[in-house]
Biopython code that builds the backbone (N, CA, C, O; Angstrom):
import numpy as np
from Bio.PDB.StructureBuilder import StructureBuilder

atoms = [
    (1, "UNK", "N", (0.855, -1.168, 0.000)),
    (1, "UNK", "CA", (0.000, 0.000, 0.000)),
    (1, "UNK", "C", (0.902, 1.231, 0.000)),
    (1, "UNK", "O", (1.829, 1.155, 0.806)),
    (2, "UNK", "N", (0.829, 2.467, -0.801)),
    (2, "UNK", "CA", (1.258, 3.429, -1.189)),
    (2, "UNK", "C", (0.382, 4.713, -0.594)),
    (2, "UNK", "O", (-0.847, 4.735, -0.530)),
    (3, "UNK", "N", (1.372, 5.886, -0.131)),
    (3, "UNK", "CA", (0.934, 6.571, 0.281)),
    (3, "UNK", "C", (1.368, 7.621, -0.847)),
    (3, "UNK", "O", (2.423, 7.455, -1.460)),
    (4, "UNK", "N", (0.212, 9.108, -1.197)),
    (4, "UNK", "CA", (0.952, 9.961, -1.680)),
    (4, "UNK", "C", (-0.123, 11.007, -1.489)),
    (4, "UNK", "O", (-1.283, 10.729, -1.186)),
    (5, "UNK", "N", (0.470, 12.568, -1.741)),
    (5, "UNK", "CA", (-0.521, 13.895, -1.861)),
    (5, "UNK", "C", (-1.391, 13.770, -2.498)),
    (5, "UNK", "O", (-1.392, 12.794, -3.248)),
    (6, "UNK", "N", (-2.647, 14.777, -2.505)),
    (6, "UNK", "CA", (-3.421, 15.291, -3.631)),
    (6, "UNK", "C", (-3.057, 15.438, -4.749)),
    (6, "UNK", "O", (-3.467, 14.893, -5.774)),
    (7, "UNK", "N", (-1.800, 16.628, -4.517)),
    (7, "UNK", "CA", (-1.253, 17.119, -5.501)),
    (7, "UNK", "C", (-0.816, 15.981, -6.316)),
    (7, "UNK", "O", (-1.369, 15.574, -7.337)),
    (8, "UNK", "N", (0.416, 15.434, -5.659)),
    (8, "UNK", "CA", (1.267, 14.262, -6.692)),
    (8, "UNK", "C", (0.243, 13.219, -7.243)),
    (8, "UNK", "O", (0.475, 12.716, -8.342)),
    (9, "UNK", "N", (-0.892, 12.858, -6.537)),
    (9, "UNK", "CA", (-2.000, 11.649, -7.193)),
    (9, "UNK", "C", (-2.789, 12.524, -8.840)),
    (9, "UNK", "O", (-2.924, 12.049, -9.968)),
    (10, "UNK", "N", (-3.150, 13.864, -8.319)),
    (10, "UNK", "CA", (-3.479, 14.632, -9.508)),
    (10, "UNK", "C", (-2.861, 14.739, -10.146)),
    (10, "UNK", "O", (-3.374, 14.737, -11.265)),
    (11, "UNK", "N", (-1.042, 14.955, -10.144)),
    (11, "UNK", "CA", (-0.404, 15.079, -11.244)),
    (11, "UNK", "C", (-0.305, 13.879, -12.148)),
    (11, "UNK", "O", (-0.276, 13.850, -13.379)),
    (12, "UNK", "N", (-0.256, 12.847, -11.231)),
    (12, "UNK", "CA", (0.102, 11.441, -12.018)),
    (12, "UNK", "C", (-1.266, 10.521, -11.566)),
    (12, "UNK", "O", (-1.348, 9.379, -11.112)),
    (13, "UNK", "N", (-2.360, 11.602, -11.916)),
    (13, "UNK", "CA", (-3.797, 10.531, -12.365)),
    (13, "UNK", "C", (-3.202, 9.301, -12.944)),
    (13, "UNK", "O", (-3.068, 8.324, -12.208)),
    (14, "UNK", "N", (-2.892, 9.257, -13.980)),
    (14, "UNK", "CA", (-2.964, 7.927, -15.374)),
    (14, "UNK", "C", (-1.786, 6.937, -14.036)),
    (14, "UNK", "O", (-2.068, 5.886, -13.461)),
    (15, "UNK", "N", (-0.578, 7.723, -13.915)),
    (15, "UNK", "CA", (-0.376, 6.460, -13.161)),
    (15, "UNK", "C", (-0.735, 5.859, -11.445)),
    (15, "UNK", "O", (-0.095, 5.014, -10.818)),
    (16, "UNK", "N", (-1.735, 6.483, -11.086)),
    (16, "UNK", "CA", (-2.339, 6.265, -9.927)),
    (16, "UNK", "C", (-3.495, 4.856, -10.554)),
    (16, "UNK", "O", (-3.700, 3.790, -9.974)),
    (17, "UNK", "N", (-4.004, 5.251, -11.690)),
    (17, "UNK", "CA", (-5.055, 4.422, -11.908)),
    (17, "UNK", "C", (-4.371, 2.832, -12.959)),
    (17, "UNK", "O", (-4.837, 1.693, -12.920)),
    (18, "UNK", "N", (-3.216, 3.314, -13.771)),
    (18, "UNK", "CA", (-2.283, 2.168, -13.765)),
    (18, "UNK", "C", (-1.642, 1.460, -12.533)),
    (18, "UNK", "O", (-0.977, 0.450, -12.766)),
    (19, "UNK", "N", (-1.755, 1.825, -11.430)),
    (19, "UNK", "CA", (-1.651, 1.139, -10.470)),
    (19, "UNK", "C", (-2.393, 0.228, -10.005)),
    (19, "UNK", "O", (-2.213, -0.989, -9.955)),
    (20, "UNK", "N", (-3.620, 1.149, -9.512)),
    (20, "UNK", "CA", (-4.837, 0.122, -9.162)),
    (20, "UNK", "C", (-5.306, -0.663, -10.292)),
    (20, "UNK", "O", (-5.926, -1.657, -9.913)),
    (21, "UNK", "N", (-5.203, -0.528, -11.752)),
    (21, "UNK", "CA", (-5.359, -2.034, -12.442)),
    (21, "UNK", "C", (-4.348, -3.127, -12.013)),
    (21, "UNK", "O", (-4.816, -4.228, -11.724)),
    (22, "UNK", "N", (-3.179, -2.958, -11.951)),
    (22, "UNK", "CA", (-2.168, -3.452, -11.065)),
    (22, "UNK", "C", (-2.092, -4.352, -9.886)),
    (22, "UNK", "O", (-1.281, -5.154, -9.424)),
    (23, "UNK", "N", (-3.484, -3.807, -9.534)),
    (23, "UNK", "CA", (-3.714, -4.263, -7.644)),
    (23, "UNK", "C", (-3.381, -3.851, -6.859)),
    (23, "UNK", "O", (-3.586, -4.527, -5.851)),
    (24, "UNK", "N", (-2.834, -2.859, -6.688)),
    (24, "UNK", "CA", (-2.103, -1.681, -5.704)),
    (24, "UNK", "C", (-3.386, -1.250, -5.473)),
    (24, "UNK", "O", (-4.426, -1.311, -6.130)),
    (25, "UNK", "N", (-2.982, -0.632, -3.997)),
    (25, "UNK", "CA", (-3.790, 0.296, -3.080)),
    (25, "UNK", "C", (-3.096, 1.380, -3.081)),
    (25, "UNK", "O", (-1.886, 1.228, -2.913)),
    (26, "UNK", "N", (-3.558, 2.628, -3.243)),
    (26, "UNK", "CA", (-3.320, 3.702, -2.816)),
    (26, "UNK", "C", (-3.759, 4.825, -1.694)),
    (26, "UNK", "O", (-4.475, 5.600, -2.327)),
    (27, "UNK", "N", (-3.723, 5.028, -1.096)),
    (27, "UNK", "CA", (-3.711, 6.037, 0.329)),
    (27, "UNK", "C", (-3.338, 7.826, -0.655)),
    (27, "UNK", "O", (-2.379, 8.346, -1.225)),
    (28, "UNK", "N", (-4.677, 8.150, -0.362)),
    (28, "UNK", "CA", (-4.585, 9.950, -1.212)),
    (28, "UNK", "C", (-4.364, 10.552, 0.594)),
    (28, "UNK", "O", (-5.098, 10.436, 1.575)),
    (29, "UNK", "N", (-3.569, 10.933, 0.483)),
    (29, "UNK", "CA", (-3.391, 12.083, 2.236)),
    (29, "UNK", "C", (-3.975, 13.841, 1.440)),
    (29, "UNK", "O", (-4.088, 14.180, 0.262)),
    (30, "UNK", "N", (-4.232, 14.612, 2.772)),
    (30, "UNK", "CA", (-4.428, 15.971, 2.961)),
    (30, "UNK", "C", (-3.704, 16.518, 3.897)),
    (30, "UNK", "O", (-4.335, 16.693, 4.940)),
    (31, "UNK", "N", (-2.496, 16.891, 3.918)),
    (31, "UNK", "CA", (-1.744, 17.157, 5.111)),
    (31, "UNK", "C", (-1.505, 16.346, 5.853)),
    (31, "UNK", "O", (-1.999, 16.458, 6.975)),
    (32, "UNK", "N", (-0.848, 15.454, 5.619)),
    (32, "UNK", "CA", (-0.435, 14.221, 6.023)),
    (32, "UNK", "C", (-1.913, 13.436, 6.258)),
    (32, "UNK", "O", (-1.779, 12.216, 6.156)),
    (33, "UNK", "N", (-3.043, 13.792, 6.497)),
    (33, "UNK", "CA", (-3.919, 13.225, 6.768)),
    (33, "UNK", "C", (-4.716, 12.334, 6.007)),
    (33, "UNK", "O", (-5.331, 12.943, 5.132)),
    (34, "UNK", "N", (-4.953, 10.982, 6.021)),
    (34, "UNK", "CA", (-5.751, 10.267, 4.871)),
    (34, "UNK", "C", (-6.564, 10.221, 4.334)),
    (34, "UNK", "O", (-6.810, 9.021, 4.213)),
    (35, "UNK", "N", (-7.298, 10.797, 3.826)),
    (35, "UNK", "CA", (-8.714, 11.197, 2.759)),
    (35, "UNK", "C", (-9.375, 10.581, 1.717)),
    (35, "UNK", "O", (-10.456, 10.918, 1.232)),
    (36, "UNK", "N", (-8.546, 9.503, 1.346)),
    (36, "UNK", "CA", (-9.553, 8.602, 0.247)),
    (36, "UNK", "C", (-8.150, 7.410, -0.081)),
    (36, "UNK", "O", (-6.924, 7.487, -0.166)),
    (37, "UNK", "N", (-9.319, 6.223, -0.200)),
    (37, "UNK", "CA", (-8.648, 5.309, -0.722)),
    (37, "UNK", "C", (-8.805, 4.749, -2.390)),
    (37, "UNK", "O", (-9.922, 4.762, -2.907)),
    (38, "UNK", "N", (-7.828, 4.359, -3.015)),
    (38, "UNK", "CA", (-8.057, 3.932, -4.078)),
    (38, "UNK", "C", (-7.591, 2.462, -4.312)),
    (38, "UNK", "O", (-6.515, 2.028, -3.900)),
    (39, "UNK", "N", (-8.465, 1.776, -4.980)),
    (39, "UNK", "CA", (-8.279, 0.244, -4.630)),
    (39, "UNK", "C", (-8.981, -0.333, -5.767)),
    (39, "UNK", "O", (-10.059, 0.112, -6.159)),
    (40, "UNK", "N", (-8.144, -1.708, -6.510)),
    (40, "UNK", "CA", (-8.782, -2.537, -7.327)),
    (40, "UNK", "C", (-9.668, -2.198, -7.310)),
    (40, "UNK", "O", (-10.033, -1.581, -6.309)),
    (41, "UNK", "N", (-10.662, -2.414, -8.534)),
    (41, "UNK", "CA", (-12.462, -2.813, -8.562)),
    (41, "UNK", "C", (-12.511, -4.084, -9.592)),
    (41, "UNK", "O", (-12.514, -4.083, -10.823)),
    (42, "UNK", "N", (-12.550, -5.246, -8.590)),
    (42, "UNK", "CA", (-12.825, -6.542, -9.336)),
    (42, "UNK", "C", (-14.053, -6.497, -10.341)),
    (42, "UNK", "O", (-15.173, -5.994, -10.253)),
    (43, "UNK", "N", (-13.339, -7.294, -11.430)),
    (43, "UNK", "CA", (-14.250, -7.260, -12.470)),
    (43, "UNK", "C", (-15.856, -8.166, -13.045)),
    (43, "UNK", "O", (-16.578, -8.150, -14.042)),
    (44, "UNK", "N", (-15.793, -9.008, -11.490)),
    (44, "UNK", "CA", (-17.362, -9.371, -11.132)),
    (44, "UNK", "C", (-17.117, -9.339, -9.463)),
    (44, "UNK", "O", (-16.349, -9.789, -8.612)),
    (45, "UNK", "N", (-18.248, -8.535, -9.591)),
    (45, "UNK", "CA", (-17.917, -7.964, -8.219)),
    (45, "UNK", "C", (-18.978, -9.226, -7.301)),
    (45, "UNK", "O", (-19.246, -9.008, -6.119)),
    (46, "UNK", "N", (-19.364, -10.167, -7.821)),
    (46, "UNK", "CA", (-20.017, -11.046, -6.824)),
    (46, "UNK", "C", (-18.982, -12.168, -6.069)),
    (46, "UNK", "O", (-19.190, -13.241, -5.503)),
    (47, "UNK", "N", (-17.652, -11.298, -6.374)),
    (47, "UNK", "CA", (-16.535, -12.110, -5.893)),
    (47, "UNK", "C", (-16.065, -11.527, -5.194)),
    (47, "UNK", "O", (-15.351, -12.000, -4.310)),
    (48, "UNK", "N", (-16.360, -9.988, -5.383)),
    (48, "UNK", "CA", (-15.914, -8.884, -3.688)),
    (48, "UNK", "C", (-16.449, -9.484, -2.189)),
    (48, "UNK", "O", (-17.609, -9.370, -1.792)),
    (49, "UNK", "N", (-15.388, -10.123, -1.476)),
    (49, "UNK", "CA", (-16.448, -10.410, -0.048)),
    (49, "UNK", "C", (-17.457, -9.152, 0.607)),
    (49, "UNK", "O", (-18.477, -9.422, 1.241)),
    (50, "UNK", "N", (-17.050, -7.911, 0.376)),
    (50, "UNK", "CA", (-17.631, -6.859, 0.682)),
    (50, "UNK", "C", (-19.063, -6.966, 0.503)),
    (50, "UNK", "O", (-19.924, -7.141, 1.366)),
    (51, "UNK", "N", (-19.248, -6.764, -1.396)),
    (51, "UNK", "CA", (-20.566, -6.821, -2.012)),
    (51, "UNK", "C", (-20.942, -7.768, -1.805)),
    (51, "UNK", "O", (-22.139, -7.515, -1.667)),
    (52, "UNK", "N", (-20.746, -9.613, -1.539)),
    (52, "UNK", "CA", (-21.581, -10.308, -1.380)),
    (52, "UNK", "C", (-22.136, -10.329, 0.055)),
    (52, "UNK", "O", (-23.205, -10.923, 0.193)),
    (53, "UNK", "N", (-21.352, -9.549, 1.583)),
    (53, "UNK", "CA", (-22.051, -9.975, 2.382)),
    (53, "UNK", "C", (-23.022, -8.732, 2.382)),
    (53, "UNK", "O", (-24.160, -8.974, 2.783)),
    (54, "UNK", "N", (-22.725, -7.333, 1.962)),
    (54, "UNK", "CA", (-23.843, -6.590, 1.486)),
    (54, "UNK", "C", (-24.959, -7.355, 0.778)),
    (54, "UNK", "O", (-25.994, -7.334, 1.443)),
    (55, "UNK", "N", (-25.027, -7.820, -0.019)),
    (55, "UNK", "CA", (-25.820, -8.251, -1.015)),
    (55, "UNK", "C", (-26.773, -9.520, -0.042)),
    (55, "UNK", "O", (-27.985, -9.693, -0.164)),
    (56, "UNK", "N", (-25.887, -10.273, 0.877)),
    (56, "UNK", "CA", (-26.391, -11.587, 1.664)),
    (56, "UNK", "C", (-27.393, -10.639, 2.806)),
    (56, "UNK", "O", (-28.516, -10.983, 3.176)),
    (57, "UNK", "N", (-26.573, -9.221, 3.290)),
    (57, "UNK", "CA", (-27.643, -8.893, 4.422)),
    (57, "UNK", "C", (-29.176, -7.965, 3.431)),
    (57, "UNK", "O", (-30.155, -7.539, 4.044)),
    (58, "UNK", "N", (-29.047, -7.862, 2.156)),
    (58, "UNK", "CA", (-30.651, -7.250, 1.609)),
    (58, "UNK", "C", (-30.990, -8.224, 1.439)),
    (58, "UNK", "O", (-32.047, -8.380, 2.050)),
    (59, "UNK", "N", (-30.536, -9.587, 0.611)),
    (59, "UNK", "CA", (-31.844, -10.701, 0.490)),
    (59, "UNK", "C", (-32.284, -11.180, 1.726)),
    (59, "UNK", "O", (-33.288, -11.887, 1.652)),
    (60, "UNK", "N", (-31.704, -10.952, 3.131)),
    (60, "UNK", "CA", (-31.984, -11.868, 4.471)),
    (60, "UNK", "C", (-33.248, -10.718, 4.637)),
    (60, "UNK", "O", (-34.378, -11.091, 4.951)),
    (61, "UNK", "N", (-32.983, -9.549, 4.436)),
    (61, "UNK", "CA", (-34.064, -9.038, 4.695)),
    (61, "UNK", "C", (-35.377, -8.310, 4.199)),
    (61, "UNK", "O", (-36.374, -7.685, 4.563)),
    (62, "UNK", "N", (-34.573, -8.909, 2.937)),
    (62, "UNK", "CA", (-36.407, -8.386, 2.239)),
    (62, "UNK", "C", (-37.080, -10.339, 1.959)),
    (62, "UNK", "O", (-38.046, -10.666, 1.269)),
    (63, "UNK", "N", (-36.165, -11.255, 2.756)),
    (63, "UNK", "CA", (-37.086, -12.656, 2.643)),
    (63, "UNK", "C", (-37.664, -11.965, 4.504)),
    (63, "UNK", "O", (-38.869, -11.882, 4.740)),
    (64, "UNK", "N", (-37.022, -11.716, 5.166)),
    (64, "UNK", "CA", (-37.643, -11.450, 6.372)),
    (64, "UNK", "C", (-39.284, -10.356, 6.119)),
    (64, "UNK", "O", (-40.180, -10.352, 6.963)),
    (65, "UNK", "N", (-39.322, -9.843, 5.308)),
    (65, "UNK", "CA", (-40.534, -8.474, 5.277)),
    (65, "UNK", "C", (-41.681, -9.512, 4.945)),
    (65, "UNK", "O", (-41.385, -10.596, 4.441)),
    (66, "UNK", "N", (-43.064, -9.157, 5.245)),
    (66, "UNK", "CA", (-43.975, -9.843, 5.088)),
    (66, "UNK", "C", (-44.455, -9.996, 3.427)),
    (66, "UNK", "O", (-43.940, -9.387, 2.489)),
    (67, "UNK", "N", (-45.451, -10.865, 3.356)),
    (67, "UNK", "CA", (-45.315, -10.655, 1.718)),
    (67, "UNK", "C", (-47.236, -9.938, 1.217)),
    (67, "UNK", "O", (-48.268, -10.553, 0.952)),
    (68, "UNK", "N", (-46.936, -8.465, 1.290)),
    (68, "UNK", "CA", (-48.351, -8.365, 1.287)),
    (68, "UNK", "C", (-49.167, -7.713, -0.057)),
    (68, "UNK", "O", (-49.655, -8.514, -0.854)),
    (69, "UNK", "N", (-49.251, -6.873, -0.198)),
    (69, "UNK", "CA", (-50.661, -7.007, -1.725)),
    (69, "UNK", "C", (-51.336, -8.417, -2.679)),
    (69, "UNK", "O", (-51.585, -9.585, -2.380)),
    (70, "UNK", "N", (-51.442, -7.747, -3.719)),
    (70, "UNK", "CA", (-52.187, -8.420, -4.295)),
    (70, "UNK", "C", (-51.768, -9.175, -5.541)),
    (70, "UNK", "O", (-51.614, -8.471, -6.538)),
    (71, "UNK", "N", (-51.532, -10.624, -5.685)),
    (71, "UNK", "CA", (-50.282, -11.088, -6.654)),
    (71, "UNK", "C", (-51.163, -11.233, -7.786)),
    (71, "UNK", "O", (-52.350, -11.521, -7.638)),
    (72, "UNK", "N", (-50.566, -11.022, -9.037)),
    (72, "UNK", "CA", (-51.390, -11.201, -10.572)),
    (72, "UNK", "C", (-51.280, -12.501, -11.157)),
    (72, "UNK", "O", (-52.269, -13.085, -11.599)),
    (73, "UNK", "N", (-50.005, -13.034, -11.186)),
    (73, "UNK", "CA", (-49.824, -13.910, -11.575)),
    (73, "UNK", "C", (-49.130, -13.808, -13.297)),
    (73, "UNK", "O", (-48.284, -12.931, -13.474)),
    (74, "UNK", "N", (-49.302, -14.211, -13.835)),
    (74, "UNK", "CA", (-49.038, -13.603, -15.413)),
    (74, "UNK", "C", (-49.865, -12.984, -16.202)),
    (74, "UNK", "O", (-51.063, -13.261, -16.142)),
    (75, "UNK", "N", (-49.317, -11.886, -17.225)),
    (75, "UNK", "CA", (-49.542, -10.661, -17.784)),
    (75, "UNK", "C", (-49.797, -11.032, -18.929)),
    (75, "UNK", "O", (-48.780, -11.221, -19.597)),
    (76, "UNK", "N", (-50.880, -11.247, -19.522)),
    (76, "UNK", "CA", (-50.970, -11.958, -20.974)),
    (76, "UNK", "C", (-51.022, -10.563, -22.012)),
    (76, "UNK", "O", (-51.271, -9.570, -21.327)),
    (77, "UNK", "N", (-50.873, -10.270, -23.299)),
    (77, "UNK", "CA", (-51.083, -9.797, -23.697)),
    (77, "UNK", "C", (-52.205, -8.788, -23.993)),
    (77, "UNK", "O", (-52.117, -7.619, -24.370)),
    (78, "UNK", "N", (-53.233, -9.508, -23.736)),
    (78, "UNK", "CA", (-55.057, -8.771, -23.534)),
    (78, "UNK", "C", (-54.794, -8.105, -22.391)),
    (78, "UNK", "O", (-55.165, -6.932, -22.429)),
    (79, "UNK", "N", (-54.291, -8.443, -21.406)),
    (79, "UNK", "CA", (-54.257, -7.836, -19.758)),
    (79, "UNK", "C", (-53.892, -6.456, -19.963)),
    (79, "UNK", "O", (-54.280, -5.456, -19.359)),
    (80, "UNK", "N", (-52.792, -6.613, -21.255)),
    (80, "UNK", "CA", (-51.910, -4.830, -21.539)),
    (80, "UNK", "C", (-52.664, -4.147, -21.849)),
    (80, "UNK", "O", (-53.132, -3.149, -21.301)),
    (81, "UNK", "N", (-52.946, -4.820, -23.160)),
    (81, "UNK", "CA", (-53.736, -4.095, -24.166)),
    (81, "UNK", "C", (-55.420, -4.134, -24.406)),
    (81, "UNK", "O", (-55.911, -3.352, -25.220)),
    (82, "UNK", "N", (-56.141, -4.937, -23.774)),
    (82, "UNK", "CA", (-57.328, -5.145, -23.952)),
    (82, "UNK", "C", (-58.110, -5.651, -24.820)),
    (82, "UNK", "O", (-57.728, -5.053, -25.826)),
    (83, "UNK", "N", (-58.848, -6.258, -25.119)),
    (83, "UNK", "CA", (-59.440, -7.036, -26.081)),
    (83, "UNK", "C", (-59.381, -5.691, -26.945)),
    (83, "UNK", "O", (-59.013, -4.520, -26.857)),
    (84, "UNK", "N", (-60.285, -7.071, -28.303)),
    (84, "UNK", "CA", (-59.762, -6.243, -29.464)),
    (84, "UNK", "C", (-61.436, -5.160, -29.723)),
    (84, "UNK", "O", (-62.504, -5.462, -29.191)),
    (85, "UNK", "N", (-61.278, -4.226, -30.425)),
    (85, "UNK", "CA", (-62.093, -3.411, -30.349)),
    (85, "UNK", "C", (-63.518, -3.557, -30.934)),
    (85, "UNK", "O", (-63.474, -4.233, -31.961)),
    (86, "UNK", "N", (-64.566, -3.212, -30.670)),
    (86, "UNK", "CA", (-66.041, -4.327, -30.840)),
    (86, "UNK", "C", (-66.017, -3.468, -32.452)),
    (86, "UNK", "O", (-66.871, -3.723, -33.301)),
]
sb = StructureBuilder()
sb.init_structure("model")
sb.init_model(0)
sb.init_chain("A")
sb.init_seg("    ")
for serial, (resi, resn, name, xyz) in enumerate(atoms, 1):
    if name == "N":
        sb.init_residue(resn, " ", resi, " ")
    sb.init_atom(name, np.array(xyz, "f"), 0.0, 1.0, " ", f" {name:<3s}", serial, name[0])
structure = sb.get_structure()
């Protein structure tokens, strides 16, 4: 993991982001202080442990929500559009 300025990450955008294709992490500081990270973005992200346990805690809880209105079932064509005209 790499640390560098605003400044120097702005000057050398192209190679900040040739990095992170790379797999490098980068650390952007503000006065020595750390302000943003830049990091891989896997290219199916259902392989990020991040996004899948995100993804594992919305399906736990929209199977937890009750299941309420009124179900149709299938949408036939007439249903759209309506019979045909007298």
């Amino acid at each position: 993991m790499r640390e560098m300025s605003v400044r120097e990450a702005n000057q050398n955008f192209s190679s900040v982001i040739a990095a992170a294709e790379r797999g490098e992490t980068i650390i952007i500081t503000k006065n020595g202080a750390p302000v943003a990270k830049i990091t891989p973005q896997p290219s199916d992200r259902s392989k990020d442990p991040a996004w899948r346990a995100a993804y594992a805690k919305l399906a736990k809880s929209l199977n937890e929500k009750p299941a309420t209105g009124f179900r149709v079932g299938v949408i036939t064509e007439d249903d759209k559009y309506g019979d045909d005209p007298p």
